[in-house]
Every structure is written in C-alpha cells, then in structure tokens.
C-alpha positions as CSV (number, residue, x, y, z in Angstrom):
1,X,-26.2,42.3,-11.5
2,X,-23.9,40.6,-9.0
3,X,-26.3,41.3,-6.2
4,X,-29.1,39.6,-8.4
5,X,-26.3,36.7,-9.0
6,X,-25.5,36.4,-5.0
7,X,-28.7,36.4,-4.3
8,X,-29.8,33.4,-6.1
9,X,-26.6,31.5,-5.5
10,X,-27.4,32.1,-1.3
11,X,-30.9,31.1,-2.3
12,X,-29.2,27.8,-3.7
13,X,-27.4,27.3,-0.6
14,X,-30.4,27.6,1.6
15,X,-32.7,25.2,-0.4
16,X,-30.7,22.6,-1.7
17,X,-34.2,21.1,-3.5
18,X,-33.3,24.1,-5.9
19,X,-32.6,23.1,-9.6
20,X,-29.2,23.9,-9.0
21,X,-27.7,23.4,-12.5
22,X,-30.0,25.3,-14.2
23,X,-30.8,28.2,-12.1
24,X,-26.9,28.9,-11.8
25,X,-26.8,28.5,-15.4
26,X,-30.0,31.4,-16.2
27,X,-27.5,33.3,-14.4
28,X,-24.5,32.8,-16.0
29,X,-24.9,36.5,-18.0
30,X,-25.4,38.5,-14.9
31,X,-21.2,39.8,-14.8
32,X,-19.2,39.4,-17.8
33,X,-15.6,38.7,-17.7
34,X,-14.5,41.8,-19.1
35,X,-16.5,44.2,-16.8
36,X,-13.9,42.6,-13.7
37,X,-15.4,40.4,-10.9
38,X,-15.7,42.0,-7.5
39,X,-14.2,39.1,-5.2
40,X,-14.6,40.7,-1.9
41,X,-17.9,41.8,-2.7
42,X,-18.9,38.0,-4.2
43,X,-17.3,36.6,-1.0
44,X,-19.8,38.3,1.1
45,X,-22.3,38.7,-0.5
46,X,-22.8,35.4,-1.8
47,X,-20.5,33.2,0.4
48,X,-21.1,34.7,3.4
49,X,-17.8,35.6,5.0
50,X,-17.5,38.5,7.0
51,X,-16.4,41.5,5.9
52,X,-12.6,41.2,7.5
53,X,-12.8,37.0,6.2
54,X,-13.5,38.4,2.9
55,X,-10.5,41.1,3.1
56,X,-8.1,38.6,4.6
57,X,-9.2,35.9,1.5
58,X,-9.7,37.7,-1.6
59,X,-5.7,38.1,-2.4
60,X,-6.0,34.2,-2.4
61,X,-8.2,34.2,-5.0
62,X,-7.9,37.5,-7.1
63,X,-6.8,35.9,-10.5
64,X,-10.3,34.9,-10.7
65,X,-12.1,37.0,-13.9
66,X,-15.2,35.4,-13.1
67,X,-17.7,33.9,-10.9
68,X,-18.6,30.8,-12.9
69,X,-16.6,28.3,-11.4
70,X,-16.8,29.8,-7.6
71,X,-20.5,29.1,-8.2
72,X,-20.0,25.7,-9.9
73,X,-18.3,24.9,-6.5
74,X,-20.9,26.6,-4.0
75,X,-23.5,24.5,-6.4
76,X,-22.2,21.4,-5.9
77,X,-21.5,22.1,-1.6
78,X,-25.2,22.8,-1.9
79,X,-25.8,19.7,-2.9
80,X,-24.2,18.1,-0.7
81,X,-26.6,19.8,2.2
82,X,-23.8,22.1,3.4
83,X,-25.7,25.3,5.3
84,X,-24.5,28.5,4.5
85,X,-23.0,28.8,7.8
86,X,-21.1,25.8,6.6
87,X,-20.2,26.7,3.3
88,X,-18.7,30.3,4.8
89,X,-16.1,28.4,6.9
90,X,-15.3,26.4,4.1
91,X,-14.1,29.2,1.9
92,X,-13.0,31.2,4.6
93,X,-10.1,28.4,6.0
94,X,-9.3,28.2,1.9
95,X,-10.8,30.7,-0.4
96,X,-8.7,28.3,-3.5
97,X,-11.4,25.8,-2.8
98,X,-13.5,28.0,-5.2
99,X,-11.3,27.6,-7.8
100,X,-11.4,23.6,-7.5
101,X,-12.8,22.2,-10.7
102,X,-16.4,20.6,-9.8
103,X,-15.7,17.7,-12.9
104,X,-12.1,16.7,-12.8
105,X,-11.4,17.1,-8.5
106,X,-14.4,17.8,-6.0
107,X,-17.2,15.3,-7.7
108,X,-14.3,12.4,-8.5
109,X,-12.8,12.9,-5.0
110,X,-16.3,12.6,-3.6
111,X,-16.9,9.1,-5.3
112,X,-13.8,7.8,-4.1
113,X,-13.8,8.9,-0.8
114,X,-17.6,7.8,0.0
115,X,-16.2,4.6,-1.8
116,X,-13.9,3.7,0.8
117,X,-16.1,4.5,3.8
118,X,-16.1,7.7,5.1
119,X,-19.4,9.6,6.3
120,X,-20.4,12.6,4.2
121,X,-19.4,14.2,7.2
122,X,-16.3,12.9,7.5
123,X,-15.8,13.8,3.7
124,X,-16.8,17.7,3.8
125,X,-13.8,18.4,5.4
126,X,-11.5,16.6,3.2
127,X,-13.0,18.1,0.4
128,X,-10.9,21.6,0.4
129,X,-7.9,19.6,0.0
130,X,-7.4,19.4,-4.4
131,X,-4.7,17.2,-4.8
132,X,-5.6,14.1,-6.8
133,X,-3.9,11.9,-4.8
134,X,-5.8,12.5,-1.8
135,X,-7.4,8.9,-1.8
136,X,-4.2,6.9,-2.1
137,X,-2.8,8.9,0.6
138,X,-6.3,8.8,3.1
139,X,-6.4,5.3,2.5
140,X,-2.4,5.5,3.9
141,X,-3.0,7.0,6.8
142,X,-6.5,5.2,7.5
143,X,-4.2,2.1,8.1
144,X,-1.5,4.2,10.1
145,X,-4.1,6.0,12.0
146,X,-6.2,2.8,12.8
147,X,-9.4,4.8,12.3
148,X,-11.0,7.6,10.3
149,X,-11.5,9.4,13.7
150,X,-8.0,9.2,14.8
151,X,-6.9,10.6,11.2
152,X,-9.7,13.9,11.0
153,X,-8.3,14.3,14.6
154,X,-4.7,14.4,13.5
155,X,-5.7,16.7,10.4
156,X,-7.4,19.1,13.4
157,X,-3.8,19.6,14.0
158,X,-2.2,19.8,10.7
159,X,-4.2,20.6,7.5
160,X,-1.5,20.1,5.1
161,X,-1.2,16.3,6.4
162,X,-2.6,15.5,2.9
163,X,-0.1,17.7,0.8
164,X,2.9,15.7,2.0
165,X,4.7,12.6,0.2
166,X,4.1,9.5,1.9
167,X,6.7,7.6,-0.1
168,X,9.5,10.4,0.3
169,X,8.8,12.1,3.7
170,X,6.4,10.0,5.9
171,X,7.2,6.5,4.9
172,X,10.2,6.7,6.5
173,X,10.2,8.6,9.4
174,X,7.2,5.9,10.5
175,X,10.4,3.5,9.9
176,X,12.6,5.8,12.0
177,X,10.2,5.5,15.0
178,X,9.6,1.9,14.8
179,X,13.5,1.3,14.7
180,X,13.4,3.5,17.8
181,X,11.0,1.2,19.5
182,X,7.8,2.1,18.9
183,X,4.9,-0.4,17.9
184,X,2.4,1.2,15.0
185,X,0.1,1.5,17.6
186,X,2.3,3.7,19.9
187,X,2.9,5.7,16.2
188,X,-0.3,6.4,15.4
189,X,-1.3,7.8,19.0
190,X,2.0,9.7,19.5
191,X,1.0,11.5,15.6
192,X,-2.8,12.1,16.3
193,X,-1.5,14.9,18.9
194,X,2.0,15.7,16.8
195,X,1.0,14.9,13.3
196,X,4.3,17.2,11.9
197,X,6.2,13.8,13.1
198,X,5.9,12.4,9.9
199,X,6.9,15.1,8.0
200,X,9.7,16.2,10.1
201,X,13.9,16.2,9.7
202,X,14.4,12.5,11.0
203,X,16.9,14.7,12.6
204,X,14.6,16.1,14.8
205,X,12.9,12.6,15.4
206,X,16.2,11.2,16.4
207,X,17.0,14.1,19.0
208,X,13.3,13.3,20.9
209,X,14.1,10.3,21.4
210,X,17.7,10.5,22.6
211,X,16.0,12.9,25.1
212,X,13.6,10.6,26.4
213,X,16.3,8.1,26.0
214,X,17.6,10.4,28.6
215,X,14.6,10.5,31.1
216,X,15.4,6.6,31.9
217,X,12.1,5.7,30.4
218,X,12.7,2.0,28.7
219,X,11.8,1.7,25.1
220,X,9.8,-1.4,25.8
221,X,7.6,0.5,28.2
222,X,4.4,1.5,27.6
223,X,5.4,5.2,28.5
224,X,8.4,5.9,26.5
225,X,5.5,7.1,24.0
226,X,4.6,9.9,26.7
227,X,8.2,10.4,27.5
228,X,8.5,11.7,23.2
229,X,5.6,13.6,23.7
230,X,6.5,15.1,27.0
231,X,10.3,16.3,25.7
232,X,8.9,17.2,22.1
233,X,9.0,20.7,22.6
234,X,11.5,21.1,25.2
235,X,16.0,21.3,25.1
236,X,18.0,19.3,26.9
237,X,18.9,22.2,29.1
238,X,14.8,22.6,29.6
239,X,14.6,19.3,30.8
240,X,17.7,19.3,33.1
241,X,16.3,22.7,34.7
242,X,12.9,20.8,35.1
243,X,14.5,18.2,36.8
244,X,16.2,20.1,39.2
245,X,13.1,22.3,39.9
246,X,10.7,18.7,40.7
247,X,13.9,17.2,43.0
248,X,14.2,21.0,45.1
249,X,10.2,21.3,45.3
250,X,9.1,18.0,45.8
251,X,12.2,17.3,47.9
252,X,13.4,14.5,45.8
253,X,16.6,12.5,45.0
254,X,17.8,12.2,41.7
255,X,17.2,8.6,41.7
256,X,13.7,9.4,43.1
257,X,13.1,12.3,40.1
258,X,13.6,9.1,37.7
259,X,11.6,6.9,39.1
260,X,9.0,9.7,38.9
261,X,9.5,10.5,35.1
262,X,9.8,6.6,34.6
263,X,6.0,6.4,35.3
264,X,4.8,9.7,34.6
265,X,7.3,11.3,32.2
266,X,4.2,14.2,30.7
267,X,5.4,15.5,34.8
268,X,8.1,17.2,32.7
269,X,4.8,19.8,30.9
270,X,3.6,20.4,34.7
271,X,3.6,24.2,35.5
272,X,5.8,25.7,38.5
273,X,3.0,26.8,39.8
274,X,1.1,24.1,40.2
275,X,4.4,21.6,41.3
276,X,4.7,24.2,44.3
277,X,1.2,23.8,44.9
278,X,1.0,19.9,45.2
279,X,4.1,20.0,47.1
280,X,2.3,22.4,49.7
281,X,-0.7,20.4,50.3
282,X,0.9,16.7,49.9
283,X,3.3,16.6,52.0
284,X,3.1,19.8,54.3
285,X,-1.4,19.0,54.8
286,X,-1.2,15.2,53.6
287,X,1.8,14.5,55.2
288,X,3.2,12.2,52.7
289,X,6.6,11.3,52.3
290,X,7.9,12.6,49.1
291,X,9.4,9.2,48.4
292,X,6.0,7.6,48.9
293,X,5.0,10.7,46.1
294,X,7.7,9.8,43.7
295,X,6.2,6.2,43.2
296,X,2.7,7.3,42.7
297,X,3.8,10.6,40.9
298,X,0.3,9.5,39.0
299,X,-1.0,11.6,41.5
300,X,0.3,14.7,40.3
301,X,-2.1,14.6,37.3
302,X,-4.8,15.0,39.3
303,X,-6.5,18.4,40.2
304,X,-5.5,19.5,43.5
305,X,-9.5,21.6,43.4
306,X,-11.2,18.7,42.4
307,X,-10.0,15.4,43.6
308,X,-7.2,15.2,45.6
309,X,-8.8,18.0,48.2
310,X,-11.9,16.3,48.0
311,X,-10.8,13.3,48.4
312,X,-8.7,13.6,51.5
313,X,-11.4,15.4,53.1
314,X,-13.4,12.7,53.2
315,X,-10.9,10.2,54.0
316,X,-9.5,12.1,56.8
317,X,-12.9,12.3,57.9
318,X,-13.7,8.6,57.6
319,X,-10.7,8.4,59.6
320,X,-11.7,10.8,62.3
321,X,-14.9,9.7,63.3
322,X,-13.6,5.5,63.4
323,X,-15.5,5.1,59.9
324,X,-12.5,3.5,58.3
325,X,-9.6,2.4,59.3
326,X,-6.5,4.6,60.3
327,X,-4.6,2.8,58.3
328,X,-6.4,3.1,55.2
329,X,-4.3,4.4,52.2
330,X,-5.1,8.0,50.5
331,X,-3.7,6.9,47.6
332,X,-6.3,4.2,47.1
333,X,-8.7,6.8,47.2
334,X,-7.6,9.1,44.6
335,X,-7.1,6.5,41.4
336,X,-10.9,5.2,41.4
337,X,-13.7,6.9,39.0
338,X,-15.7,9.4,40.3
339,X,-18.8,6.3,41.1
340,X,-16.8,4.0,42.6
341,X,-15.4,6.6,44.3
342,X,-19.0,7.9,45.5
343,X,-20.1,4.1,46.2
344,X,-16.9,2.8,48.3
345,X,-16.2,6.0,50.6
346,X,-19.4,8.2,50.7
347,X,-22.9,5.5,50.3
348,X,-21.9,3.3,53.0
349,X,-22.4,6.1,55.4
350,X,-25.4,7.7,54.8
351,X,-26.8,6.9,58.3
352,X,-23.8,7.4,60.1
353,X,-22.0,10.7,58.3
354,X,-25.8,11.9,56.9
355,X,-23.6,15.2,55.5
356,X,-20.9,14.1,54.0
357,X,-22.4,13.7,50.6
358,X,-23.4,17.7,51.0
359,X,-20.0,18.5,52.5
360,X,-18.1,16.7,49.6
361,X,-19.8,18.5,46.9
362,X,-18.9,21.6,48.9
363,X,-15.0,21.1,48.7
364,X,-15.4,20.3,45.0
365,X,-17.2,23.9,44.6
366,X,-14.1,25.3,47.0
367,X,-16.0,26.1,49.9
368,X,-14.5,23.8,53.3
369,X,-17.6,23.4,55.6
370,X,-16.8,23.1,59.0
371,X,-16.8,19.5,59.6
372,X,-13.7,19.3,57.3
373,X,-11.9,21.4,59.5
374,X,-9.5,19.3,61.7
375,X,-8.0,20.1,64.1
C-alpha cells in the first residue's frame, strides 16, 4: 500500500495538471497510523532521495506516524511546478520541511513573499525556512542587502540567515560596522560573502577591524572593506608572518609591504606558492623593480598563465621588432579587458606581426612558440 501511495504522489510530482487535492486524498487510507510509517522507505520511494539521502534524513523526521502531511507538502511543491529532481533536493537539505503545515506556514509564506516581489524562483528556496517571521525579516535584509540577488547569494552562504533576531543580534552589529567606518553599501558587500557578520560576538567584529586597522588601510578608503575581509580568518601572528614572507620574497621594505596592503590588502589570502612565483617572473624575467611592484601590487591578482605571461610576450615583442616604443609601460598592458587589450596591442599589426594573434593564443594555452623566445 505505500508503494501504491508513492506512486501516485511521484505521479503528482511529474504532472502538476493532476487533481492534486483529490487524488492525494483517495489515497489517504493506503497506511494507517497504527500500522507505523516507513520514512526511509517514503523518502525514496516517493521523494526521491537516494538511498544514503534517505538514511542520513529520516532521524530528522522520525516522529512522523504518518504520511499525510509529508504529502500535503509534496502536493502543494507540485503545484508550484517544482520537478522531482527539485522536490528531492528540497527535502534532502531539510527533511523538517515535510512536516511544515501547508495552511498556517508554506501557502501564507507564499502569498507574502510573492507579495513583496520575489520570483517564484527566488521564493522556492525560501520556502524550507518555517518561521513565521520570515517576511518581516526578508524584507530586513532586502533593504540591507540592496537586492534580492545579493540576499539569496548571502543565504548560499548561510542558511540559518533567516533564523536569527534582527532586533537582538543583527541590528546591532550592522551599527557596530557603521561606527567602524563602514557605509551600508560597504556592509552589505562585505556580508554577501561573510553573512555570519551579523550574527557574530561584536567581539569578534571589533578584533577584524583593529586588524585591518593594523594593515594601515584608512577607514575612509574604499579598501578597508577588503582589508576585513582579507584578515577575517586570519591572527594577528598570521598576518605579521604574512608580512614578513611578501617583504623577504618580493624584496620589499616594510614601508613598501604597506603601501602594498594599502591598495591591495586581499594580497594577505595569496598562496606562498604563487607569491614565489610572481616574484620569479616579475622581477628576475620582467625585470621590474619591486618598488615599482609594491605600487601596482594590483598586479598580483592577475594570473601569471593567463595574462601577465601573455601579455609581456607580446609587449616585449612589440618592443623587439620597433613596433612600439621601448619605453612603453608593461603595466599599461596588464589592467585593460581582454578587447581592448586585443584592439590596442595585437589588431594594429596584422600586416606587420601576421603571427602574433596565433602566437598569443599559444602562451595563453602554455605553449611559448619560438618567436617569443628572446634572446
């Protein structure tokens, strides 16, 4: 009998033109409470997890003496056009979603939340989430987050984001960070990526930014936001050992090391490997100073493979053959797009450097054709 049941509530899920109400409720007899409902099996069978989703979720939901409200709630995703691919990863990131009362949370939320905008794509997601509160609070963070994008972007990261109390835990640490110097607009794209922020111990808010404080990035600027975010997950005796390891490998002062981090403070989540790498080929192949590095430390965020190799290549090249001027700054050539790039340093010389279109593309692929090989 809960085969025959599963069976027409997947049926349900496939063709949501199905009289939903009534076939679910034909079905109603198929298990009786007192002969024990077989979760696992029902979240298979009839929800389509797998068979270790359905092991890992049924502890979550094993108080549950009957199916009739799980398919009350797979009825009314149905309706709402949710495939059953859809509807399995649903119950499998919260199997308590099928215990979510159709008539007093899932339909009401619905309303309210189509009533203030969102796409019914933008909804589905939100849906798993029972509190009743959940509209006062989206419509919070809607005007924190500037967008509904921003805000399903910051729930990617943190799921409870809806769970916590605006009035006793994130109303106040969003006043913590704008009394630290931070405009809303700096708040809401430092918590899109971070969204525990405004939860956190304001302790813990107050430490980040005495160590960006540290860093010598200005409050005012633009970057003390990346300068949070860089030192977010990282001690003061991290930093001070990353600082020491960018001044010994990229042959820097300590006043040159905070000029770097003043413009390009995310410098401190750059790999070893990748600092000893830059170093090699900027100022061993390039033959930059490092000083002339630690003022354009932008440059470090490029990718070695992909544009800065490249790039030179074809500069140096340029250079070679009386092209462009000897004079002509690298750096100039790294920060444009990838078309103005391509329009500025390779169209203009079709006819005279036919190849170096081809030859380009080949550096980017990792393969140095000969013509890049100076002497």
């Amino acid at each position: 009998m809960l085969r025959l049941r599963s069976c027409i509530v997947s049926h349900l899920l496939s063709s949501p033109s199905t009289p939903l109400p009534r076939l679910l409720s034909a079905a109603a007899p198929a298990v009786s409470p007192s002969t024990g409902f077989a979760v696992e099996e029902y979240l298979v069978a009839t929800c389509g997890l797998t068979r270790a989703q359905a092991l890992k979720a049924s502890p979550k939901i094993s108080h549950l003496k009957s199916p009739s409200n799980p398919d009350a709630v797979l009825a009314f995703l149905a309706g709402l056009g949710l495939s059953r691919a859809d509807v399995a990863t649903a119950v499998a990131k919260d199997p308590r979603l099928l215990c979510a009362r159709v008539e007093s949370t899932l339909a009401p939320n619905l309303a309210a939340l189509s009533g203030i905008g969102l796409s019914r794509s933008e909804i589905v997601p939100l849906l798993r989430l029972r509190c009743r509160s959940v509209v006062s609070k989206l419509q919070y963070y809607l005007t924190l987050f500037g967008s509904s994008e921003a805000f399903l972007q910051a729930l990617k990261f943190n799921c409870n984001l809806l769970t916590h109390s605006i009035e006793s835990a994130v109303e106040p640490n969003v006043a913590l960070l704008r009394e630290c110097g931070l405009g809303d607009r700096d708040i809401a794209k430092l918590c899109v990526g971070m969204p525990w922020l405004l939860a956190a111990n304001p302790e813990c808010i107050r430490s980040m930014v005495a160590r960006a404080d540290g860093l010598g990035v200005s409050r005012e600027s633009p970057m003390f936001r990346h300068a949070m975010h860089a030192v977010a997950f990282h001690s003061e005796e991290k930093i001070a050992a990353k600082m020491a390891y960018l001044k010994k490998t990229l042959r820097w002062s300590d006043a040159e090391v905070r000029i770097a981090l003043s413009k390009s403070p995310m410098m401190l989540r750059s790999s070893e490997g990748m600092v000893q790498r830059m170093s090699e080929f900027l100022i061993s192949e390039m033959g930059l100073e490092p000083a002339y590095i630690a003022h354009r430390p932008a440059m470090l965020a490029y990718s070695l493979e992909r544009r800065i190799r490249p790039r030179y290549y074809v500069v140096k090249y340029l250079k070679e053959n009386g092209l462009v001027s000897r004079d002509r700054d690298y750096y100039s050539a790294l920060t444009p797009s990838e078309m103005i790039f391509l329009e500025k340093y390779i169209c203009p010389h079709k006819k005279a450097a036919p190849y170096l279109a081809e030859d380009y593309d080949d550096v980017c692929r990792g393969q140095v054709p000969d013509r890049f090989r100076f002497a």
